[in-house]
N, C-alpha and C positions, 0 to 999 in steps of 0.2 A: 763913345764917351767912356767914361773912368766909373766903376761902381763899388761901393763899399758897404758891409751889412753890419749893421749895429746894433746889438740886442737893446731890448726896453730897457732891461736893467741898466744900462750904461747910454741909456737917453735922456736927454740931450749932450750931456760932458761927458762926451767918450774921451778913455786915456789916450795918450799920446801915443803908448806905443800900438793903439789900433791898426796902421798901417804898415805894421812888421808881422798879423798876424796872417796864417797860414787857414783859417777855419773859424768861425764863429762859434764861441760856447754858450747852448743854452742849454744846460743841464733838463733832462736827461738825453737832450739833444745834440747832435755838433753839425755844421752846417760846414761843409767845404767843397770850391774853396768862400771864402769868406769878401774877397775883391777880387776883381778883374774889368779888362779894360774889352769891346768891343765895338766893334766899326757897322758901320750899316748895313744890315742883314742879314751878320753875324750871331752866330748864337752859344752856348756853354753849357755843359751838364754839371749841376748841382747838386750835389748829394748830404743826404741829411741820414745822417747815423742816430737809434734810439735806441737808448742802455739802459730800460727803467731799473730802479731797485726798488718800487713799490707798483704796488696794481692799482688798475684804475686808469680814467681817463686824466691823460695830463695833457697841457697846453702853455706852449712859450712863443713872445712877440719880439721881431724886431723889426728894424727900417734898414730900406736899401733907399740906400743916400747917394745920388748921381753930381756928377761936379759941371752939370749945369744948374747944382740947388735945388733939382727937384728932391722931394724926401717923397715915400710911399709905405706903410705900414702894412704886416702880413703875421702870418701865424703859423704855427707847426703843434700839430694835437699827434696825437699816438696813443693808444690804447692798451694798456699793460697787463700782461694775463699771468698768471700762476700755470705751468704747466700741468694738470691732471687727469688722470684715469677717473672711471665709476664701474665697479663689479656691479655687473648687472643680473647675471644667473649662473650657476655650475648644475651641467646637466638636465637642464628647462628647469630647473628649480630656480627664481627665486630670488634673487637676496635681501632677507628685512635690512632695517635700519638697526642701529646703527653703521652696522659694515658696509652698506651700501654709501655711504656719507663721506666717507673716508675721502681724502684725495689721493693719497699714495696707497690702496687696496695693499692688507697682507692679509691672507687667509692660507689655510691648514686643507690638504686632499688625503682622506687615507684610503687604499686600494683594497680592495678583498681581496685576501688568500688567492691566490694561483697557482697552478703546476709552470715550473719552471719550462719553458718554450713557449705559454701560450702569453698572451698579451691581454692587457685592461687599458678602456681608454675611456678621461673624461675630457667632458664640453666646459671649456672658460667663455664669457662673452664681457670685453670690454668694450667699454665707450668713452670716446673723447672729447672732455666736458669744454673744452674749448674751440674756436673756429680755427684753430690754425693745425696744419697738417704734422705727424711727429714720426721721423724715423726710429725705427726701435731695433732689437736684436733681441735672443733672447741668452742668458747663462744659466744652466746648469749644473751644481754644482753638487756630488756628489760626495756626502760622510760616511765616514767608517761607522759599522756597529757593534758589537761586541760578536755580531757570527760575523762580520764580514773580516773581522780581525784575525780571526783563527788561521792558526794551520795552513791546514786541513784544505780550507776554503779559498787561501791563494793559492797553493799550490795545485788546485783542481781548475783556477777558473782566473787567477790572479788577481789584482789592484782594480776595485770596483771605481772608475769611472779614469782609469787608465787603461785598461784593459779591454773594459768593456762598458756599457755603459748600461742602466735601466731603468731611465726614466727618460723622456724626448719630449719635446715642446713642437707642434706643427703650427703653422709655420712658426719657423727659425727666425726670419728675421721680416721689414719689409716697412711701410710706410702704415700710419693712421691715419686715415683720411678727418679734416676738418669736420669737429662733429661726427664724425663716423663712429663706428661697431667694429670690433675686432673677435672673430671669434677663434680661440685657439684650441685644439685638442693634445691633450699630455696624456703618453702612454707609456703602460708600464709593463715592463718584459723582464721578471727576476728571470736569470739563469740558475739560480740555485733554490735548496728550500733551507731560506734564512730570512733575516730583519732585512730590509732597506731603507738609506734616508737621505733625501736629496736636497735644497733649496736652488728653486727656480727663479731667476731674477729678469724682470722687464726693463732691459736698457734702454732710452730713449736718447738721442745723438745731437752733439750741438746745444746744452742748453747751457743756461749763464750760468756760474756756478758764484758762490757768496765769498769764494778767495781771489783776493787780488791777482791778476793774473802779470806774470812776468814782465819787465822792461823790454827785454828782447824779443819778445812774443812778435814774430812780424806777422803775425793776422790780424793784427789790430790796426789803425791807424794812431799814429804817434800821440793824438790830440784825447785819445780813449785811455791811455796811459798815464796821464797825467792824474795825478794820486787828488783825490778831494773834487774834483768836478763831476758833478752828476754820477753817473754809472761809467766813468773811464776808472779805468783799476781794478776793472770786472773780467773776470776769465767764461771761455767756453768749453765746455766739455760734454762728455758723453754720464748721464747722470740715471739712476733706478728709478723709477718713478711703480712697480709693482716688488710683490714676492708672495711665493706657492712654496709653504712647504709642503715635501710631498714624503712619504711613508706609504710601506707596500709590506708583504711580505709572501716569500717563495713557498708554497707550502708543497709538499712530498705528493709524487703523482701517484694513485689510488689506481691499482690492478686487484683485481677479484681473481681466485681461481676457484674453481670449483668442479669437485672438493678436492679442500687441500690436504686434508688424510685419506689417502684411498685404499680401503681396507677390501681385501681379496677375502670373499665368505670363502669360494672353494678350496679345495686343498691340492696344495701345488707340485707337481711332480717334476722330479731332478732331469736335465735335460731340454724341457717342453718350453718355449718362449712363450709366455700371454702379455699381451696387449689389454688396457686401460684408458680411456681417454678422459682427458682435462679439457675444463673451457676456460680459454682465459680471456678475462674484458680488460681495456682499457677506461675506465670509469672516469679518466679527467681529461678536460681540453687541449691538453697538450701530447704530443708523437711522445714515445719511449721507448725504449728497447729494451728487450728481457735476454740475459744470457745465464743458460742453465750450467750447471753443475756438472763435469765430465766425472761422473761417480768411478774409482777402482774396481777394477775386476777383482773382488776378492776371493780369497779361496771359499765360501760359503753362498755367495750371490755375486747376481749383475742385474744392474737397475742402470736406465737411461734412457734421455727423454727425446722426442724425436720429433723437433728438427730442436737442437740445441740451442740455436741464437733465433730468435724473432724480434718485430719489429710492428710496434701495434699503434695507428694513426687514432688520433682524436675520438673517443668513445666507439673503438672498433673490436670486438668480437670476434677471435679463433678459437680454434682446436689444436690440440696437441696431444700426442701419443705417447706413452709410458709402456720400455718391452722389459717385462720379468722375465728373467732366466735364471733360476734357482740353477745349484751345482749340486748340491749336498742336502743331506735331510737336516734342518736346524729353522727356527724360527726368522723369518726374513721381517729386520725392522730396518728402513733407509730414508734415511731423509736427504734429501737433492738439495741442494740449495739452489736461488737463482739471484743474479747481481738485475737489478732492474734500477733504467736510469732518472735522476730525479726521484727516488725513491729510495724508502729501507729495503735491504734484502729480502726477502720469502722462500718459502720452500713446502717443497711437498712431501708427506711421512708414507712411503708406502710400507705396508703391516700386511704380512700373509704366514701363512703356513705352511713349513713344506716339513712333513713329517715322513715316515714310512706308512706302515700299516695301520688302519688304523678302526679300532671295533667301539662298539657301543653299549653298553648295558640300557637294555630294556625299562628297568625297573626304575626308578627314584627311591627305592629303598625296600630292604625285606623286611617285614615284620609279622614274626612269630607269634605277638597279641598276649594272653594271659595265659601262660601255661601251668599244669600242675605237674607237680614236683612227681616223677615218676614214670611222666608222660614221655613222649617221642613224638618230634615234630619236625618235616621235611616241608620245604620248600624250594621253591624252580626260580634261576635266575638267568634271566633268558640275555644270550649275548652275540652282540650282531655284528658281520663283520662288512660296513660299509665303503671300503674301497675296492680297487681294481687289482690287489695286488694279495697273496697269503700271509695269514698272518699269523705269528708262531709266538705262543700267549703261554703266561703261571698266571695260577690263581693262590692268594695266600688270605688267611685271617690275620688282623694285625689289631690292639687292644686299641681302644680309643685314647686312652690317659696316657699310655706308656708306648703304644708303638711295637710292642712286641709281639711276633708271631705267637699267635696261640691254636689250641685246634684239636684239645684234651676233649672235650664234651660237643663241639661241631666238626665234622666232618664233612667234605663236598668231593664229590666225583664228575667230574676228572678235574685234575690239579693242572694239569701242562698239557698241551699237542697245537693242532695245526688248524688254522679254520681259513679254509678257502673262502676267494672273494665271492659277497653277497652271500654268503651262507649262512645260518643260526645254527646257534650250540644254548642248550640246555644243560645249567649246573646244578645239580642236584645237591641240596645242602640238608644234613641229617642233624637238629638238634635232641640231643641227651643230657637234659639238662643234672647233676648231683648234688645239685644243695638250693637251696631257693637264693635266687639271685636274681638283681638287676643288670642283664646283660645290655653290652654296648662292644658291639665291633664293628669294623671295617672290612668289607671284602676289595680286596686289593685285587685287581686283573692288570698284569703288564704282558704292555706288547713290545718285543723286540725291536726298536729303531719307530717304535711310534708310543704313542701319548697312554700313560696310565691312568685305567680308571678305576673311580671308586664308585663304590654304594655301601651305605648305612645299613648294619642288623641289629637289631634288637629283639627284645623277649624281658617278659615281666614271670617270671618264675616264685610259686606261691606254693603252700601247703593247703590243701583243701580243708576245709573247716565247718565242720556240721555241728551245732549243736543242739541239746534235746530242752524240752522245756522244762523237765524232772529229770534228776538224774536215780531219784529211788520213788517207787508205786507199792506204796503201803497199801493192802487190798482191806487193813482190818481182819474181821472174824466170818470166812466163808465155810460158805459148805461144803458137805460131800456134793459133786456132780450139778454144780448148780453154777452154771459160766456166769463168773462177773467185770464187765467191762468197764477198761480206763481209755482215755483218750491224753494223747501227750502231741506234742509238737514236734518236726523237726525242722531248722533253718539252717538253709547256707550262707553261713559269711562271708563267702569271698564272692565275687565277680565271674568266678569260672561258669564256663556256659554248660554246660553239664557233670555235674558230681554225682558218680553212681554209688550207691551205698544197697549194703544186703545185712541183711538180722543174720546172724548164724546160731540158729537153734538146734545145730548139731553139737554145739557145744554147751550146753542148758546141760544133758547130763555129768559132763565135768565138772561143772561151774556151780552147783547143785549143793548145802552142805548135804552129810549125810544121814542126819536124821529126817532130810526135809520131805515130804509128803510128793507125789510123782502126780505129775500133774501134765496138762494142754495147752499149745497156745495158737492163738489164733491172733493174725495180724491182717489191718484193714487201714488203706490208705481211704479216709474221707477226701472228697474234692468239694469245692465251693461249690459246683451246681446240682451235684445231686448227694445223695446220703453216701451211696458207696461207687467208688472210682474201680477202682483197682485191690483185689483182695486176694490176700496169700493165705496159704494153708501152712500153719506149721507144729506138728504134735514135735512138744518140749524134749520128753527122754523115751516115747516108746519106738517110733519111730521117724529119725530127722528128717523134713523132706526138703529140698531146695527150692530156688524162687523167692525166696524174701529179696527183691533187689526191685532197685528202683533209680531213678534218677534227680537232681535236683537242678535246676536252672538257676542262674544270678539271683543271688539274692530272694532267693523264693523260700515260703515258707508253707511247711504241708501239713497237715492233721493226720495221725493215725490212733487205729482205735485196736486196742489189745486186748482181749479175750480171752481168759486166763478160767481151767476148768480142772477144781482137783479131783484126784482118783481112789485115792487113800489117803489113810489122817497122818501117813509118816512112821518115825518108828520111835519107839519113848525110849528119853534120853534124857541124864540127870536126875533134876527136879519132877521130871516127869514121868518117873518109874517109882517114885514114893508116896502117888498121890494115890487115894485108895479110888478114887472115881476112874472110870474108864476113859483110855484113852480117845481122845474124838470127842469126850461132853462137853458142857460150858465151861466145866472147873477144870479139865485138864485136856486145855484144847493141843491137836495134832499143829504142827510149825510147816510153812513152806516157806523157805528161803534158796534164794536161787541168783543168778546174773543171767540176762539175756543179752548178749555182745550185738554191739552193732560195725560193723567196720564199711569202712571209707574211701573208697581207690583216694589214696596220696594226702593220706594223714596219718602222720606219723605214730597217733597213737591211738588203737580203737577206744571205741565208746561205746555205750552199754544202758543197761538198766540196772539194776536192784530190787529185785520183786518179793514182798516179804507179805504173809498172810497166816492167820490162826485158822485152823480147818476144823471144823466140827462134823460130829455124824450125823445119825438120822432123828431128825426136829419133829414133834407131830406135835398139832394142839387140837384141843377138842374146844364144841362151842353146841351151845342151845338155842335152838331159834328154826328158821326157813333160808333154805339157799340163796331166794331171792335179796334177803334181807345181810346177808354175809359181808362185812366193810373188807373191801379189795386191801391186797397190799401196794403201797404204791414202789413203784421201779427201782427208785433208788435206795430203798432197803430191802430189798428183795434177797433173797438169800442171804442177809445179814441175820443177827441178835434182834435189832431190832423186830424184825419183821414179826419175833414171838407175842410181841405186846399187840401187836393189832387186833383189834378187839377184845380184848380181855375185860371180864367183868370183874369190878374190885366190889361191891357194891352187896356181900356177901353177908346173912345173918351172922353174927358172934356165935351163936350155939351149932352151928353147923361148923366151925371151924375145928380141926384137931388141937393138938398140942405140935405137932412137927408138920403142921401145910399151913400153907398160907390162902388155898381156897380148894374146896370141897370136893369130891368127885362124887356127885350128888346128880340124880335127877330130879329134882323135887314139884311137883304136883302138885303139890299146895294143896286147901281144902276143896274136896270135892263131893257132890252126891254119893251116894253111897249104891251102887248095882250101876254106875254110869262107864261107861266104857270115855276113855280117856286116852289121848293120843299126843307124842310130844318127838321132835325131830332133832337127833342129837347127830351133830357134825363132826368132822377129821378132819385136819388138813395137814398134809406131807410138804411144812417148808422145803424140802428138797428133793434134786435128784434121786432119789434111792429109793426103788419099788420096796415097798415092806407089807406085810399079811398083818390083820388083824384080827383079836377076836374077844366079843363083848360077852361079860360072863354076869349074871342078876342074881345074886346070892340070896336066899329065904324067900323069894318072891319067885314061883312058876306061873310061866308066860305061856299058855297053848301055841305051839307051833303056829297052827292054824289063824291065829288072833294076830301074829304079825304082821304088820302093814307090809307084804309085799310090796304093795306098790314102793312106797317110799324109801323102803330097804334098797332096791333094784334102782330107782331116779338117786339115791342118794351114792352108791354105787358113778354110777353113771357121770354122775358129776365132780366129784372125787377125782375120778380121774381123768376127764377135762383140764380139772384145775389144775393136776400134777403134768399134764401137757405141756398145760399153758403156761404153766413157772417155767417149762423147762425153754419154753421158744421164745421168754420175754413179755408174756401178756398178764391180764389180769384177772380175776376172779375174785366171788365176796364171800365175803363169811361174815359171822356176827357171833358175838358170845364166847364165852372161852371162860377154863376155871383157873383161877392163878397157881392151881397145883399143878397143873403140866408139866411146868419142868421138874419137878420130881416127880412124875410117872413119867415122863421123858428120862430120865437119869436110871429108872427102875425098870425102863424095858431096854433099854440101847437099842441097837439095832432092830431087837425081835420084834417089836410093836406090839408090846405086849400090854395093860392098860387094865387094873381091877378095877370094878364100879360100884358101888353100893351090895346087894343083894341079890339074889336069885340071880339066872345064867340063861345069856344069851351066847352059842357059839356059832361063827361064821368064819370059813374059811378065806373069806374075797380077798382079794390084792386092797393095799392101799396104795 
């Protein structure tokens, strides 16, 4: 029978020209062919083409209509999908939403830094959100970067993804299984250390595309062509359905050497080859090769590295060997360079010394310390000659400021010779300093074909400087023979560690005026722990002895105590040749004026005393009373004026007085029985040095021999001259009573001790 298919749309009144057509259209279906005629158990393949241009479930009806009237009605569904991807993880990571969402996935890969040879690779995992299966391919597509543009950089490695390529897709190309996972790895292999940027694109094969596809396109069936029915006018092609951009960058392969200055401590001899060795690592994931430096034999050195070219595998560790061979004596500085690949250049500084001879000074410096001006001071500067070879040395002084040889006030022996290896020399250096100075020199030692050395001299050069705590010791009004002691100070002012200083009292009698009175001196250093330290003997003009010397320490300061003993009252002179009183009395005392020089090792100008004193002669007072009862004189007017007044009785009757005394030379008794025997103890005392006789005379009044108190004559004797002892050694003694005439029977005996007293006569030869 005969069969014809008639879509619903066109049921029941299909057009006329129904039986001219070639194919049934049921948009987005086409069913051909559309009629045909079969015989009895014959059969025909029918083919139903679907072109959706929307998704979703679609369904169209028609009837096949047989020309026996039978009609049967049937259906054609088809199911219309959107082609797409889902990024499911990169690198087990992951993908949130929204980029998991996406249909057409485009996402960003950026690489870490690598050395150019080694490779990075990351994990894609897509999935095929539809059931139907999709062949893919993958493009590559490599941009220029601003380093891949350069130079430099094509002509090393060329047209990045012409040339060579660095970025790969595995797999390349292959089918998506319905529903299925696709997992892909994209690796990255920079050949350089630069930028790279790639876009990777996911082709999928055969899909509809939304442009009308050609008339002549014979892939189509003619009836899919026709413009306006369902999805005829639809093309197929190969269509992106992902894209990866991707970004890398080649980063410089990392070698360590170590070390890369190799400084040679010993000292390097012309001829001798040494050996050094280097370690060098490969620090990065990728092979590189090192190519050293073929250094010039220069006329002064040779430096090279041994083995020149290496070749160092993924974090691998060598050695390498560096031979010095000095030529000439001259400082060896060399830097090697080395070309390493994938990398900036490096290099290695070898630093040695190759000198000749070569010595050493001992010292860090000489120093002379505080000197005094006058002084001389030598010191040792010891110099070593530490190599294997002789060495033929000067020595010069040269000024610190100016440079200039100098060498007027230091002198050093020896200046020039020879000093065999490992042997010492001692240079004796002689400071004479002439003026006080801050010295600052340099001793210069040069060694012929090797290294000069220095050391620093100095010296702090001073005047010694003592000075006294009085420069004049007024003694006032002494006596004959009666030592009266000063005490003065001396201090050093400077720092110097010993200032020796000496009195010269050999010069007292020059220094002396000429009228002055001839006199003793005695000089005594007190010390802090006891009274007396150290004590010199020194008579002023009779005879000078030596030894007033001493020494003084930093800034130390000493007590001395000066003893000063006249011998005569001097000689009258001027004013003191018209005075009618004797010379040596109160009224016309004798003068001692003198200088006692002190001098200083290394001060320029001595220093001294001025010793000035009124000299009187022989002092006696009389007193009434008991020895026991006698008021002492005390110390510190002891052979003075004063010492006249001690005890003196003012306290005198008015009718006892003269017309020319001021108090009486009276024994007076007062009232007394009458046949009573009566006793009274009449005193002397010799303010001074000076033995003198005396003798008591009792006018109108006779005294039986026999009646005389021996006893008391003889103890008063006795005592008398204790006292005169004892004045003369510094101690004390009493007395009491005294008549204020004394100094005028003082003035009326001088010397002789000679003394009237009231009436009747007592005479007695004894000493006073």
């Amino acid at each position: 029978g005969r069969f014809i298919l008639v879509p619903d749309s066109e049921w029941p009144d299909p057009p006329e020209d129904i039986a001219g057509r070639s194919g049934a259209l049921l948009p987005p279906f086409v069913v051909t062919p559309s009629q045909w005629e079969l015989g009895p158990g014959e059969s025909i393949d029918v083919t139903v083409d679907f072109a959706p241009e929307e998704h979703g479930l679609l369904e169209r009806g028609f009837r096949l209509v047989c020309d026996n009237c039978s009609v049967h009605a049937y259906s054609v569904r088809g199911h219309a999908l959107i082609p797409s991807l889902q990024l499911c993880s990169i690198d087990t990571l992951p993908i949130p939403r929204p980029l998991s969402d996406a249909l057409r996935p485009s996402t960003a890969l950026a690489f870490q830094p690598i050395a150019p040879g080694a490779s990075s690779r990351k994990t894609l995992v897509l999935k095929n959100r539809t059931p139907l299966g999709m062949a893919y391919h993958w493009e590559v597509v490599h941009e220029d970067t601003p380093h891949t543009e350069k130079e430099e950089y094509l002509k090393r490695h060329g047209k990045v993804g012409v040339t060579h390529k660095v970025f790969s897709v595995s797999p390349a190309e292959g089918n998506i299984d319905p529903s299925g996972t696709l997992s892909l790895d994209i690796t990255f292999s920079p050949t350089g250390s630069v930028l790279y940027h790639a876009t990777a694109r996911l082709i999928v094969h055969h899909l509809p595309a939304p442009d009308h596809a050609a008339h002549n396109d014979a892939s189509l069936p003619a009836e899919l062509l026709t413009p306006g029915f369902g999805a005829a006018g639809h093309a197929y092609r190969d269509e992106e359905v992902a894209r990866v951009d991707l970004r890398g960058f080649g980063s410089e392969v990392r070698v360590i050497m170590e070390p890369q200055i190799l400084m040679v401590a010993e000292r390097l001899s012309v001829g001798n080859t040494y050996t050094r060795t280097v370690k060098v690592k490969n620090d990065s994931g990728a092979p590189t090769e090192l190519s050293w430096e073929r250094y010039p034999e220069l006329l002064y050195q040779a430096v090279r590295v041994v083995p020149d070219r290496l070749t160092l595998g993924p974090h691998e560790e060598k050695t390498i060997k560096v031979e010095i061979r000095p030529k000439v004596v001259a400082p060896l500085v060399v830097s090697i360079g080395c070309d390493i690949l994938h990398a900036s250049p490096q290099s290695i500084t070898v630093m040695a010394q190759v000198d000749g001879p070569k010595v050493r000074i001992m010292e860090s410096q000489v120093d002379f310390g505080l000197m005094r001006m006058g002084d001389c001071g030598e010191r040792f500067v010891t110099v070593k000659n530490v190599c294997d070879v002789q060495a033929l040395y000067t020595v010069s002084l040269r000024d610190v400021d100016t440079g200039e040889v100098v060498g007027e006030s230091m002198q050093m022996t020896p200046t020039k010779g020879h000093l065999d290896s490992g042997h010492t020399l001692s240079i004796k250096v002689k400071f004479t300093p002439t003026e006080p100075q801050r010295t600052r020199l340099v001793l210069v030692l040069e060694v012929e074909s090797g290294e000069t050395q220095y050391v620093s001299m100095r010296a702090e050069v001073v005047y010694a400087h003592v000075c006294l705590s009085e420069s004049t010791i007024d003694l006032g009004t002494i006596f004959l023979a009666v030592p009266v002691t000063r005490r003065i100070k001396l201090r050093n002012l400077t720092l110097l560690p010993s200032t020796k200083y000496r009195w010269d009292c050999a010069a007292v009698t020059e220094l002396k005026k000429p009228n002055s009175a001839h006199f003793t001196v005695e000089v005594e250093r007190v010390s802090r722990g006891s009274q007396d330290d150290t004590r010199f003997d020194a008579s002023g003009t009779h005879a000078p002895l030596s030894g007033f010397e001493g020494a003084l320490g930093p800034d130390e300061e000493v007590t001395v105590r000066i003893k000063i003993e006249a011998h005569d009252v001097g000689v009258a002179e001027g004013i003191q040749t018209r005075r009618p009183e004797q010379l040596g009395s109160a009224a016309n005392p004798g003068i001692l004026a003198a200088l006692l020089p002190l001098d200083v090792d290394g001060m320029p100008v001595p220093g001294g005393l001025e010793l000035r004193a009124k000299v009187m002669g022989l002092a006696v007072t009389y007193h009434v009373g008991s020895l026991a009862r006698l008021e002492p004189v005390p110390d510190e007017i002891k052979g003075t004026p004063a010492a006249l007044t001690v005890g003196v009785r003012t306290d005198w009757p008015p009718h006892l007085l003269g017309p020319d005394v001021d108090a009486p030379i009276v024994l007076d008794f007062g009232h007394r029985k009458a046949l009573e025997k009566q006793s009274m103890t009449f005193v002397i005392r010799n303010h001074t040095g000076i033995p003198s006789s005396y003798t008591l005379n009792f006018e109108e009044f006779g005294v039986p021999a026999h009646e005389m108190i021996v006893g008391e004559i003889q103890a008063l004797q006795a005592q008398l001259s204790a006292t005169n002892g004892a004045e003369r050694h510094g101690t004390a003694n009493s007395s009491r009573g005294r008549s204020r005439g004394n100094t005028a029977a003082r003035e009326r005996t001088g010397t002789g001790g000679h003394t009237s007293v009231g009436g009747g006569a007592i005479k007695t030869g004894a000493p006073l």
